[in-house]
N, C-alpha and C positions, 0 to 999 in steps of 0.2 A: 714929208707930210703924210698923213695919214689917208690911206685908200682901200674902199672898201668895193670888191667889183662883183656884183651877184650875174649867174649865167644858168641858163636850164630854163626860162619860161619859155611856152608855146601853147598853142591852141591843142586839145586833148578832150575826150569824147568822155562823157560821164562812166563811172564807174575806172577808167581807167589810172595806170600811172604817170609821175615828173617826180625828176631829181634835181632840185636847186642846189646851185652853190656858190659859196662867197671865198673870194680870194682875198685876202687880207695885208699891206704892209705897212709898214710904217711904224708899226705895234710891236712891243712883245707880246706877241699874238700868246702865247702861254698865260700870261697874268690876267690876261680879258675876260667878264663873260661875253657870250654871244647871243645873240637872238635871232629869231625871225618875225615879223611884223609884216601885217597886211593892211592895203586901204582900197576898200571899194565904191565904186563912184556913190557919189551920195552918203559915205560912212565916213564915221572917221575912223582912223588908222589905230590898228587893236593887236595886243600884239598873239603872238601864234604859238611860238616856243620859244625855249631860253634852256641856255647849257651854261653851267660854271665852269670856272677855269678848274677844279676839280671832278666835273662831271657831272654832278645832280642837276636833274633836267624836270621843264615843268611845259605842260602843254595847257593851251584853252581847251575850257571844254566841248567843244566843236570841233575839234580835233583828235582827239584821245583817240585811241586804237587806231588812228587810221595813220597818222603823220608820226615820223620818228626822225629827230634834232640828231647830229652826231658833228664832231669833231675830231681834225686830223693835224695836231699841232706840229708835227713834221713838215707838213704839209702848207702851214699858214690857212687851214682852209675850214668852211664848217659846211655842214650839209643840213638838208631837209627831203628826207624820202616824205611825196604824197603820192598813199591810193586810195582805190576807189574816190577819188574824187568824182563832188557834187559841183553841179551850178553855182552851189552859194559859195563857193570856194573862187570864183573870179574874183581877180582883185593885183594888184601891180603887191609886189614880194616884197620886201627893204630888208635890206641886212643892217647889223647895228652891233657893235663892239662898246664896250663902256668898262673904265674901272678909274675908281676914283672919281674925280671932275674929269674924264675924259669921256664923253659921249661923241659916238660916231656913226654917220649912215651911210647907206651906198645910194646910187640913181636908180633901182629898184630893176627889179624882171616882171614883164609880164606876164599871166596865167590865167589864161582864158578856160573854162571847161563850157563842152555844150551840151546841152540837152537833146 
């Protein structure tokens, strides 16, 4: 079966960095894209970045220059470098793999930033 395991949230003081990441099996983790998706209380869940299974990558606009999506297909693995992280970047992480009809989540990481 398919499992998707995100790891890297912790509490982290404004401005600085975290590196998420999702371990992946069950997939031929090569044919999937991937994502990152956030939800914060009171929001709903939006998503953040996305990498193809060729590479072309697209970020929210709340993120641009700051957050960089990367994947390590060796690896089964995908990342998300965040800096300078802000307040309004709190929010639980979800990893997510999809191709075809196959959509997938993980039980999310937390990522608290403080003020």
């Amino acid at each position: 079966q398919v499992q998707l395991v995100e790891s890297g949230g912790d509490l982290v003081q404004a401005g600085g960095s975290l590196r998420l990441s999702c371990s992946a099996s069950g997939i031929y983790f090569n044919f999937y894209s991937m994502g990152w998706y956030r939800q914060a209380p009171g929001k709903q869940r939006e998503l953040v970045a996305s990498i193809t299974s060729s590479g072309s990558t697209n970020y929210a606009d709340s993120v641009k220059g700051r957050f960089t999506i990367s994947r390590d297909n060796a690896k089964n693995t995908m990342y998300l470098q965040m800096n300078s992280l802000k307040s309004e970047d709190t929010a639980v992480y979800y990893c997510n793999a999809r191709a075809g009809i196959s959509n997938n989540w993980g039980q999310g990481t937390q990522v608290t930033v403080s003020s």
